[in-house]
C-alpha positions in Angstrom: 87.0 -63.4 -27.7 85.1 -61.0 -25.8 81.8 -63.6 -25.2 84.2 -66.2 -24.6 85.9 -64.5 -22.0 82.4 -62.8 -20.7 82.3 -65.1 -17.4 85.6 -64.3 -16.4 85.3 -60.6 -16.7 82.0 -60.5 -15.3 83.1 -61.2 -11.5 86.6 -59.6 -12.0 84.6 -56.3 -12.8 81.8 -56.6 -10.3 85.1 -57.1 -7.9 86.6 -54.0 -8.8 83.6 -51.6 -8.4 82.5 -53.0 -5.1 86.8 -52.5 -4.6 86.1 -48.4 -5.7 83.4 -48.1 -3.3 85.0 -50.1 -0.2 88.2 -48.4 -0.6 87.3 -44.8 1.1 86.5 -46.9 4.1 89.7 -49.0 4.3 91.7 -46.0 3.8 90.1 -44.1 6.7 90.6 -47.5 8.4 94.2 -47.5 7.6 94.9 -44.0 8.3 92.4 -42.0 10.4 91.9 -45.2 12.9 96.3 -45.7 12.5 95.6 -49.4 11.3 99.2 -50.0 10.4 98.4 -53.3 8.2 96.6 -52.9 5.2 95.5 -56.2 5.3 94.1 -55.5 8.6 91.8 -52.9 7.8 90.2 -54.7 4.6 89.6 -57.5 7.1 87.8 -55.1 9.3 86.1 -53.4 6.3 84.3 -56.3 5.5 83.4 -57.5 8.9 81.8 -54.2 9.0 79.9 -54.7 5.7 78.8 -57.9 6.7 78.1 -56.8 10.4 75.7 -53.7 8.5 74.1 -56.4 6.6 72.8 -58.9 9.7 72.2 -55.6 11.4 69.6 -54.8 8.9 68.3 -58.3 7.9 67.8 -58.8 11.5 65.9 -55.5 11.7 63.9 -55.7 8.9 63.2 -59.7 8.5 60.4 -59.4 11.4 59.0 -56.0 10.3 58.7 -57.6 6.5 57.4 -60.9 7.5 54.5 -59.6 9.2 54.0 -57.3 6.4 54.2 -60.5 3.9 51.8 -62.5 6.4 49.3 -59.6 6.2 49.4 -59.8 2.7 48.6 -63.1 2.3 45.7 -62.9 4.9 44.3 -60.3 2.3 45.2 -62.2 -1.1 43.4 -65.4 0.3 40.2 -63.1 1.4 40.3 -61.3 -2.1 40.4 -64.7 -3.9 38.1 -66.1 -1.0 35.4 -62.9 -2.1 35.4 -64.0 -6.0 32.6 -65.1 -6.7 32.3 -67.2 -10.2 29.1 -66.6 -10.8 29.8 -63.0 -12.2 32.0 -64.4 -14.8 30.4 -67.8 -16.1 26.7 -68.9 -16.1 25.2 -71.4 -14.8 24.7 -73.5 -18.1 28.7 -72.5 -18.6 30.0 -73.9 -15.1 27.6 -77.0 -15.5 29.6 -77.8 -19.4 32.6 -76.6 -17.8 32.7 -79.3 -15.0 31.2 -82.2 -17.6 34.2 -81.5 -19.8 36.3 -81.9 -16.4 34.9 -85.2 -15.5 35.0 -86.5 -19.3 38.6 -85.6 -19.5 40.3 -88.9 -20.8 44.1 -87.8 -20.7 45.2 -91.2 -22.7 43.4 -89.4 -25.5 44.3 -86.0 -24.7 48.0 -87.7 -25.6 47.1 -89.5 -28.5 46.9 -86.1 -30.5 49.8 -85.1 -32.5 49.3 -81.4 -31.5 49.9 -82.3 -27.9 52.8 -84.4 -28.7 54.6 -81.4 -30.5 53.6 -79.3 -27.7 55.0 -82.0 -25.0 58.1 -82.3 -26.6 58.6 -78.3 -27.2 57.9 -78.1 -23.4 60.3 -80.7 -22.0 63.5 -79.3 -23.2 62.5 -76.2 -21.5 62.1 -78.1 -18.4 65.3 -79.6 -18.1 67.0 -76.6 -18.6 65.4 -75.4 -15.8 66.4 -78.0 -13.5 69.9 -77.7 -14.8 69.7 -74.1 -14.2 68.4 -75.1 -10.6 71.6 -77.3 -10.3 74.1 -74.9 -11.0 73.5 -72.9 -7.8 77.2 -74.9 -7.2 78.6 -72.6 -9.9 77.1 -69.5 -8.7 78.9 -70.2 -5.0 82.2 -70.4 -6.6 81.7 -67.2 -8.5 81.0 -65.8 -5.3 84.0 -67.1 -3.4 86.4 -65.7 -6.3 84.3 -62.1 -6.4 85.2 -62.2 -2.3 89.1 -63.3 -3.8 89.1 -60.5 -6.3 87.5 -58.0 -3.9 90.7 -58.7 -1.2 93.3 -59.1 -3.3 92.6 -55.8 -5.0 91.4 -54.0 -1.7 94.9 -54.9 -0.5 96.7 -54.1 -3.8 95.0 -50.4 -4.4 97.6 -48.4 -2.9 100.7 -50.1 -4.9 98.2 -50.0 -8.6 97.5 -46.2 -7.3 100.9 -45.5 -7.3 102.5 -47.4 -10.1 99.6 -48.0 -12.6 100.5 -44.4 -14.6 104.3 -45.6 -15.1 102.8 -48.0 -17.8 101.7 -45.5 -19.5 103.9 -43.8 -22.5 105.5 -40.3 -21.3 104.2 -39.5 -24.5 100.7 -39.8 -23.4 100.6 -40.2 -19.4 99.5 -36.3 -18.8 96.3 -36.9 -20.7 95.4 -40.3 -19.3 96.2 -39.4 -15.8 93.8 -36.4 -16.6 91.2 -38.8 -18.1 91.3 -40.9 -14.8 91.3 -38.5 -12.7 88.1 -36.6 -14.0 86.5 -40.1 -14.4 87.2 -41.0 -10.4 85.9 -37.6 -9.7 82.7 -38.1 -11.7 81.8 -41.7 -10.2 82.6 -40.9 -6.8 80.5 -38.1 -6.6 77.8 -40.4 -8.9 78.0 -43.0 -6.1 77.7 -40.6 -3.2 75.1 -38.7 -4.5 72.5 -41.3 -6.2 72.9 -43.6 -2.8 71.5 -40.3 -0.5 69.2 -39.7 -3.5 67.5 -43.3 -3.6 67.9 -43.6 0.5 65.8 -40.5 0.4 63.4 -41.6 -2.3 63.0 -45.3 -0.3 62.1 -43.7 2.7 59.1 -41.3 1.0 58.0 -44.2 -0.6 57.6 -46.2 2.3 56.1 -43.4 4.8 53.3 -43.1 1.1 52.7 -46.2 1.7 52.0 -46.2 4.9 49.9 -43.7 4.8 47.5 -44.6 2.4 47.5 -48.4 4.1 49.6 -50.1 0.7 50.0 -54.1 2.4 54.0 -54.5 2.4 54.3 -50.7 2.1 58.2 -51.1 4.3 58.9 -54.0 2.1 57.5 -51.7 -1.4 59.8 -48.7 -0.2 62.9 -50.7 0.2 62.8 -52.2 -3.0 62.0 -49.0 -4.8 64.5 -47.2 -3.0 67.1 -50.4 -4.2 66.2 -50.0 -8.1 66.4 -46.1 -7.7 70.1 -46.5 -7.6 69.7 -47.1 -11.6 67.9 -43.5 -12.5 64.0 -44.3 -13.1 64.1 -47.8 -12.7 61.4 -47.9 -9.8 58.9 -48.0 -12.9 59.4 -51.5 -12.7 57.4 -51.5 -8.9 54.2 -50.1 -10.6 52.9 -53.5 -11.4 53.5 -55.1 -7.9 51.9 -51.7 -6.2 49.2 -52.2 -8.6 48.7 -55.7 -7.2 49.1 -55.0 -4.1 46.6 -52.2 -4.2 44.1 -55.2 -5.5 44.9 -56.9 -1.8 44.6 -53.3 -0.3 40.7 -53.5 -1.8 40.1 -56.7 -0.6 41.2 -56.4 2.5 39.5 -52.2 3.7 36.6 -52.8 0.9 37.4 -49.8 -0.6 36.9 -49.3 -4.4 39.4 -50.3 -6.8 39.9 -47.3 -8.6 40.5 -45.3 -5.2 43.4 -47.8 -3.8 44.8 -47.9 -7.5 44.5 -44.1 -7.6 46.5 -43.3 -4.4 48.9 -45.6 -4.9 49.2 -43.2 -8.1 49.2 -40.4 -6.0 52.4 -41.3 -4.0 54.6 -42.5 -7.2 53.6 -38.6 -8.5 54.1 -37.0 -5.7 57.5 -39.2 -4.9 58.5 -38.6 -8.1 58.2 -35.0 -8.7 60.0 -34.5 -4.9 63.3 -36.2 -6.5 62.9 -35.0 -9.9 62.6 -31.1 -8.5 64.2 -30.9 -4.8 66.7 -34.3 -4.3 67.9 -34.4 -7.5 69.2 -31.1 -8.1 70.1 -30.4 -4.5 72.5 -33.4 -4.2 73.4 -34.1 -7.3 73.9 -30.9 -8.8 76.4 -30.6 -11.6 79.2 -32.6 -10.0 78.5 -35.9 -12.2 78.9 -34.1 -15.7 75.6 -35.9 -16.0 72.4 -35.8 -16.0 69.4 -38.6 -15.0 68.9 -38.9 -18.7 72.1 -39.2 -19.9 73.1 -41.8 -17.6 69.9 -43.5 -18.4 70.6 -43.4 -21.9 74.7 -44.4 -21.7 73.0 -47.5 -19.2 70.7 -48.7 -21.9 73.5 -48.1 -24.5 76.2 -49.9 -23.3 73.8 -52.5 -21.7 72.8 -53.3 -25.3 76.0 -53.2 -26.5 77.8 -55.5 -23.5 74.8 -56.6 -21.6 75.0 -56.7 -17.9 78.8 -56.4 -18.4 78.3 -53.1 -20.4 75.8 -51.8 -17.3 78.8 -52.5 -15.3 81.4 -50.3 -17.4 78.6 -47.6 -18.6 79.9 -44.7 -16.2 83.3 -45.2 -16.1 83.3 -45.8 -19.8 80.6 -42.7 -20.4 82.3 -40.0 -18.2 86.2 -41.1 -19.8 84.6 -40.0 -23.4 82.8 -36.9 -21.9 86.5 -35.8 -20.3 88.6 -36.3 -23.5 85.6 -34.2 -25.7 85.6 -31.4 -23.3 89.2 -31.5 -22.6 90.7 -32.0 -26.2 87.6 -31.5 -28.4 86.0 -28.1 -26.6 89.9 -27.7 -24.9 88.5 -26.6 -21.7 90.5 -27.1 -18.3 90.0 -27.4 -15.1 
């Protein structure tokens, strides 16, 4: 049941968080700026989201595209400077380009080895272009996460109200208690881990800079992006690392050097949020720590797959409140 109804809860529950994180701003919207229809200010929410959003493509698009064009200038100089002769010999490049020449594909073909392989490959590729097809699919997924996100944005004050009345009397005291510890938790989560990877995007892009990394606005953005999941910026390393090859290319400076302060930054970067942003804005206020939320992301991740990513907080910090409040019996 649960993989058959995967695609449906998918955009439902990607709906509903970006509906937890919007809603502080409606609210304020509705009651701080005396908005008297709710509709209203979920309409001017997302104007405002999407207003944010041309705001910063439009600042960022010419910064990155020159950073990208400088790039490429050094990736065609670096492939310009290899020189072929270092890797093949003479007598190696002349059978290389007589095996070239000789190449009768008809016969190529005929083999049975390169049949199998043929028809192993083609499969592959019409998937792909089906998968390149179904961008159709993905648009209507979008329009009924934009359906879900309203609706509920507009409905949160009523399913605040009335969603602990369907609960038995028996047991509404310890489920209220359960929710309430979990919104606590993920709202301070949310808060703190976006200032965290702000910080940590910014330090990596003034590193960059300063050591001359091609794309170094582009690099710290991203990093700062995948530092919303705790330590996933590990997954930039090889992209620095290339683009510390271009760095080379382009300032002749040795390999090892570029490679090694590009190491220098990630350390240094690193150690800043590990030691001073981390504990200073996180704190205690999550229940968490990095490693425990890494480790309930990669659990329930393997357990639900992106889905599971998706519920691994909530889900994580309900079972950390019901141990310490009916396991330990601590209270607030």
């Amino acid at each position: 049941m649960f993989s058959r109804l995967y695609g449906v809860l998918l955009p439902f529950l990607v709906s509903l968080l970006l509906a937890y994180m919007l809603a502080p701003i409606v609210d304020f919207l509705q009651v701080k700026c005396r908005l008297r229809y709710r509709w209203l200010a979920v309409t001017v929410t997302l104007l405002l989201v999407v207003l944010l959003l041309v705001l910063a493509i439009g600042l960022l698009v010419p910064a990155l595209a020159k950073e990208v064009s400088s790039a490429m200038v050094g990736i065609e100089q670096y492939l310009a400077g290899i020189d072929i002769n270092q890797y093949l010999s003479e007598a190696q490049q002349e059978k290389l380009k007589t095996i070239t020449e000789s190449l009768n594909m008809e016969a190529l073909l005929s083999f049975p080895e390169v049949q199998e392989a043929l028809r192993n490959i083609l499969p592959t590729i019409g998937s792909w272009i089906s998968s390149g097809l179904s961008w159709l699919a993905e648009l209507v997924v979008v329009f009924i996460c934009m359906m879900y996100l309203i609706f509920l944005l507009i409905d949160l004050p009523s399913i605040r109200e009335n969603w602990s009345k369907s609960i038995p009397e028996k047991y509404r005291a310890k489920v209220v208690t359960l929710v309430h510890d979990m919104d606590r938790n993920m709202s301070a989560y949310f808060r703190g881990q976006a200032m965290v990877a702000g910080c940590v995007g910014i330090l990596f892009a003034i590193g960059f800079l300063i050591i001359g990394l091609p794309m170094a606005i582009a690099m710290g953005l991203i990093i700062g992006l995948l530092n919303m999941i705790p330590y996933m910026q590990a997954l930039a390393i090889p992209p620095c690392i290339l683009l510390s090859l271009v760095q080379s290319a382009q300032t002749g400076q040795p390999i090892w050097l570029t490679i090694l302060l590009m190491a220098v930054v990630f350390i240094v970067v690193q150690t800043t949020q590990d030691m001073l942003l981390t504990p200073k804005i996180m704190g205690k206020v999550t229940g968490m720590g990095p490693t425990a939320i890494l480790l309930s992301l990669s659990i329930w991740g393997a357990l639900f797959g992106f889905l599971g990513m998706i519920i691994a907080l909530p889900m994580t910090t309900l079972i950390i409140s019901y141990y310490k409040h009916y396991v330990l019996g601590e209270t607030e």
